[in-house]
Structure formats: C-alpha cells, structure tokens
N, C-alpha and C positions, 0 to 999 in steps of 0.2 A: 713201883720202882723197878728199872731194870733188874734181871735175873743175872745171874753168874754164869759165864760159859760152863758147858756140860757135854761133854766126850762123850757119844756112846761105841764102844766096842766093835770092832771091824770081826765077822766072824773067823778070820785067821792075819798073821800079822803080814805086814806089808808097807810100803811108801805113803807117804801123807802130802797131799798135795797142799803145797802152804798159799795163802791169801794172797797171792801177788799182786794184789791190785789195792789195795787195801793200804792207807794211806794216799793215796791218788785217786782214784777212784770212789771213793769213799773213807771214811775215817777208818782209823785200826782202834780207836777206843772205843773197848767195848761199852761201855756205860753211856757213852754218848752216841753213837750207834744204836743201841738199844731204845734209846728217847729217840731218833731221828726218824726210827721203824716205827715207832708206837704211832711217834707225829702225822706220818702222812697216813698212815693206816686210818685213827682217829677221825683224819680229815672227811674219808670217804663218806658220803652220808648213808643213814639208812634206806631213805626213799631221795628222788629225782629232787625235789626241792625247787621246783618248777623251775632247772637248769637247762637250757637247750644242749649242752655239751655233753650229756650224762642220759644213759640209757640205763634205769634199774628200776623192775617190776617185781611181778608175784614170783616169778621164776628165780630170784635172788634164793629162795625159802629155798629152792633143790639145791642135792647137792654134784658140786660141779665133776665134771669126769673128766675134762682138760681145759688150759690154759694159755693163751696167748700172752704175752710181756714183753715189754722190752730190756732192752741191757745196759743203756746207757750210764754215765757218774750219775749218783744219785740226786746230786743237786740241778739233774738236766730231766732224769724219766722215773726216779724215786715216785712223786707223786702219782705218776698216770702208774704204776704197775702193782701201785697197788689196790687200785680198784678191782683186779683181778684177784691180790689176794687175799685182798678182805671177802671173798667169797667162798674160801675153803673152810670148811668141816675138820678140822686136824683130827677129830676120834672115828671119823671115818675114814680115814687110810692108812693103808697101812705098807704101801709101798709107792714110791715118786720116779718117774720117768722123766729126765731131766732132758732133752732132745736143742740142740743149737749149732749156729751155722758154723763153719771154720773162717776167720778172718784173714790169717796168716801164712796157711800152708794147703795147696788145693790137694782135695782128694775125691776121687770117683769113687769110695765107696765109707761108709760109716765107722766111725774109730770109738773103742771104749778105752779107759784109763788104766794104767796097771797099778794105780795107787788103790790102797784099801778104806782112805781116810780122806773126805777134803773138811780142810779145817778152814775156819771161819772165827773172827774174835770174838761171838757171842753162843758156839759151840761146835761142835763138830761134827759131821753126816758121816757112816758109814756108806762104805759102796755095798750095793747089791750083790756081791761074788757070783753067787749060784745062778740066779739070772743070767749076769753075766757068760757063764759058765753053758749055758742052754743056747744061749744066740750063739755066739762062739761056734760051739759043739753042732747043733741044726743047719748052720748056716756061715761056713767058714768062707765063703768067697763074698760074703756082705760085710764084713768087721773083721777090721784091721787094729792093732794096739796103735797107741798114740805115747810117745815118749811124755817122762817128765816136764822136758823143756816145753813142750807145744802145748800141754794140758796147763800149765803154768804159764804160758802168754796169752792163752786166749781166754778172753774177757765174759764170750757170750751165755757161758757155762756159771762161771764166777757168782754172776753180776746176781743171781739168782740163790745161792747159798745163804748168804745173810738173812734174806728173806723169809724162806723153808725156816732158817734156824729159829726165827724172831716168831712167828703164826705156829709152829708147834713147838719153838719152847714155852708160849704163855700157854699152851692145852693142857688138859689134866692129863694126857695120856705118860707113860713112862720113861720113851724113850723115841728121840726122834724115829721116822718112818727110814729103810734101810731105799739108797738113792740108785738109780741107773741110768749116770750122765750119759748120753749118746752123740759125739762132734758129729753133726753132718756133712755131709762133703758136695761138692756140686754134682747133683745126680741125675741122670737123665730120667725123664720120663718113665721111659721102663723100668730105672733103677727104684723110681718114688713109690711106683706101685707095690716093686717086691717089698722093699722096706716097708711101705704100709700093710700090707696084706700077712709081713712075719709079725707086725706089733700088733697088730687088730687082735688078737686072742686077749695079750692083755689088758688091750680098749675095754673090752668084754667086760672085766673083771673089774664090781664097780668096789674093790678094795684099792685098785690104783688110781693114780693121777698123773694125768700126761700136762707137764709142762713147756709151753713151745715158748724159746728166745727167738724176737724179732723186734728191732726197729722198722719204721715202715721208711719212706723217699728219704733220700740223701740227693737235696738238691742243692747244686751251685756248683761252681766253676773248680772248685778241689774234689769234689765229686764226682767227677766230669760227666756230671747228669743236669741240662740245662735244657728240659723237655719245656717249654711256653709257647705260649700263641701272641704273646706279648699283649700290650692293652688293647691290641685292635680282638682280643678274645672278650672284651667285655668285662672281665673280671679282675681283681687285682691278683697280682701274683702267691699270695699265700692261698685266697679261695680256688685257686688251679691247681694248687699242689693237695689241697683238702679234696677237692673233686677229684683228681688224679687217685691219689689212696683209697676213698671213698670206693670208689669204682672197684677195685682191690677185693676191699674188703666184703665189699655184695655178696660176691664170687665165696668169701668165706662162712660169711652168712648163710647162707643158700646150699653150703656143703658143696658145691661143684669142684670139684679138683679139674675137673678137663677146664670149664672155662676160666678157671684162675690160671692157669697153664699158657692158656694162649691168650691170656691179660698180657701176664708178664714176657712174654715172646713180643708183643705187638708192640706193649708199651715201654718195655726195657728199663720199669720202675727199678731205682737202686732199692730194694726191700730186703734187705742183708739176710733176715731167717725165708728166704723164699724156701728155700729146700724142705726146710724142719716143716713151713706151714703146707707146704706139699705132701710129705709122710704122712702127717697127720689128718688131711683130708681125704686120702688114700686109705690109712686105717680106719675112718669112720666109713667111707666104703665099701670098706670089707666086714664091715662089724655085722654082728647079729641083731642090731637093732638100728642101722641106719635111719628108718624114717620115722622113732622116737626120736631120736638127739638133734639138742635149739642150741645152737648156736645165737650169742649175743653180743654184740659190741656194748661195751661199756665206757669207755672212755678214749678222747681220742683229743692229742694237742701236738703244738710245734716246738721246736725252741726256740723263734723269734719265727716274725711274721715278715717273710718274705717280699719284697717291694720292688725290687731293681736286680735285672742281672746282675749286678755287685753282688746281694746280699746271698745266707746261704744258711739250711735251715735242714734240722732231723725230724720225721714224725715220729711219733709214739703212740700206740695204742694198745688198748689191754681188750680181750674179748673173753669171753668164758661158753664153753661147750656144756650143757646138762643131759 
C-alpha cells in the first residue's frame, strides 16, 4: 500500500517550493499518486520480453550514475520515465542532481532555487544548501538565483519530484537523498562545456546521481517545428520523427557532445532539455572515467503517431548512463 508523505529536514530553514503543477499535471492525491507511481514502475519489465520498443540487458544489474526522462503530465510520459527509474539503487545514493531546461524565462547561464524545500504530495526533498553553496561560491558568473514565481512555473524540475519521492520513499534507506535542482538556461557551447566540466567532479562521485529532464521532437504546426520530407521520403510521418530523434540519440549513446551539437544546429530538433542533455555529455567528458560509462537507451515513444501535417506529437525517452 501507498506510504504516507514524509518531510525530511532542510539543513536550515527557508521557502518551500509548493507542487504547482499538481492537480493538472498530475494528481495532488497522494494515495493515488502513490498507486499511479507504483503502476507504471511495476509495468517496466525485468528483461526485454522480446519487445522491439525496449532496450534492457545485463547492464540493468549496474548501478546507474545518470538519467535521462522526460517531464511531460504523467498520463502522456509517466510510463516511458520510468523505465529510467526503475533502474535506480536508492541505498546507493546519497545525493541527486536534478538538471532541466527553462521553458518560460530565457537565461544564458544556470539558476539554483532559494527555496530550502520542494514539496511534493507523497513527501518532501530537501535542497542541497552546501552544494549549493560551493557552485555559488566557485563559480559566481555561472548561477544565478531564480525567484519563487519562476521555480514555481516551471514544470521541467517538478515533473520529476514525485518520482525521487515514490523510488526512495519505498527504499529502506532513512531519509530521502538531499536534491540539487539546477534550471538550465540556453547555453552556448562554451557555456555547456564550463557547466559540464564544473559538475564532472560530482559525475565522479559514484554517491551521486545526475538526473537530466528532456522531452525529445515537438512536432507540428504549434510547435513550429514541421521538419518532413513528406511521403515522397518513403516513410510515414511518425517513422521520420522516430528517425529524426533516433539520430539524436546515437550522438547520446556514443557520448559525443560535439556531434550532438551540430545535430541539433543542422536539425533544429525542438528537444526542449537540449541544453541539460548538453552539460551532461560535457561532464562525462570531463570525467575521470569517460571510456568506462554506457550509456543506454531504454525506452522510447510518441503521444500519438504522427500521419499528416495536421497532426502533432511529443517524443519521450528515458536513457540511463552506468
């Protein structure tokens, strides 16, 4: 049966960032929340189940050092995200790096929260302070604070709290893991690198977990991303947008940050966490173990299957870094 929300303690006090999304986005009750997490969780299988959609091998067994998800209402990318988090260890970490794009308000450089708490109906994350506190302090011309109102409209941070709360409040461990949400901003190149190259120390450190928010294409005419070769391309329109992504994701596969870079330059894919999935292929470049870490695609869908410039459709995919 679902568990009971459970607070754990912000190392000093401070603003609580409330679930703004929560009832629209997802349910705000918690008890049925808690079964909606279990549901799609449950769903994931052990092994592949001789599914072509599903990539899950012996490397499931390691344990993962970051995460790709998406962010979308749970009733559109709940299932695909959590193929990813069905593959966490919760008594293996002991600190989460939450990293997602900004939707709402452009910024060139990376924003932390000045709240101490983000609450969720099924329990509640402290922030990381002291972390916090070390980027800050190291690296004052890379992060900037972000106001209540903007940490409260944006979804891409959110969409992932429930989640965290649901996979380590069913662990034996004590207390959820202490959280360091990071808004990404659109950053240039140069920018990806510094950002990658300041987190890489904690890439390192296999007490953390780097989780990265991204939906993949946003195609169709509200989107105004209506990249096709139409049917004279041979394909129906949903298998262009899977190849389109696909192609993406190689580049993530493969750990390349340059060539994902001039994917996304050439193809001008709407991939809303481009930025976040940029830092983090930056900090595995900088890491001290770059050509141990496998990257794997695990799961990958649409929300409807694209057929006619009319129609209009989100990818979702979840990957997992060991």
């Amino acid at each position: 049966p679902p568990r009971a929300a459970r607070v754990m303690s912000a190392p000093r006090s401070g603003p609580v960032r409330n679930p703004s999304h929560a009832g629209s986005w997802y349910t705000k009750d918690s008890d049925d929340l808690a079964r909606e997490l279990d549901g799609y969780l449950n769903d994931v299988p052990d092994g592949d189940g001789g599914r072509d959609d599903v990539n899950v091998n012996s490397t499931r067994k390691k344990k993962p050092r970051a995460l790709i998800a998406p962010h979308a209402g749970y009733s559109y990318s709940g299932p695909a995200a959590a193929w990813a988090y069905k593959t966490i260890d919760p008594k293996a970490v002991r600190r989460i790096f939450l990293l997602g794009p900004s939707h709402h308000v452009f910024l060139t450089q990376c924003a932390l929260t000045k709240c101490s708490v983000y609450a969720t109906p099924i329990g509640n994350l402290a922030i990381d302070l002291e972390t916090y506190e070390k980027l800050k302090t190291e690296n004052p011309d890379s992060f900037v604070a972000m106001t209540q109102t903007v940490d409260e409209d944006e979804h891409s941070l959110e969409m992932h709290l429930p989640y965290i709360a649901r996979v380590f409040g069913n662990s034996d461990s004590r207390a959820f893991p202490p959280l360091v949400p990071i808004l990404v901003g659109a950053l240039s190149s140069k920018n990806e690198k510094k950002i990658g190259s300041i987190l890489a120390p904690f890439l390192d450190d296999p007490c953390n977990l780097f989780i990265v928010s991204s939906d993949f294409c946003h195609w169709g005419k509200r989107f105004s991303y209506t990249r096709w070769a139409g049917q004279d391309g041979g394909v129906p329109l949903h298998t262009a947008i899977e190849r389109l992504d696909k192609e993406g994701i190689e580049h993530i596969v493969n750990k390349d940050a340059d060539g994902f870079c001039a994917y996304i330059e050439r193809t001008k894919n709407t991939i809303c966490g481009r930025h976040p999935i940029g830092v983090l292929l930056r900090a595995l470049e900088s890491s001290q173990n770059f050509s141990d870490r496998h990257v794997e695609l695990l799961r990958y869908e649409q929300s409807s299957q694209a057929v006619t410039r009319s129609d209009s459709s989100v990818s979702y995919a979840s990957a997992v870094v060991y």
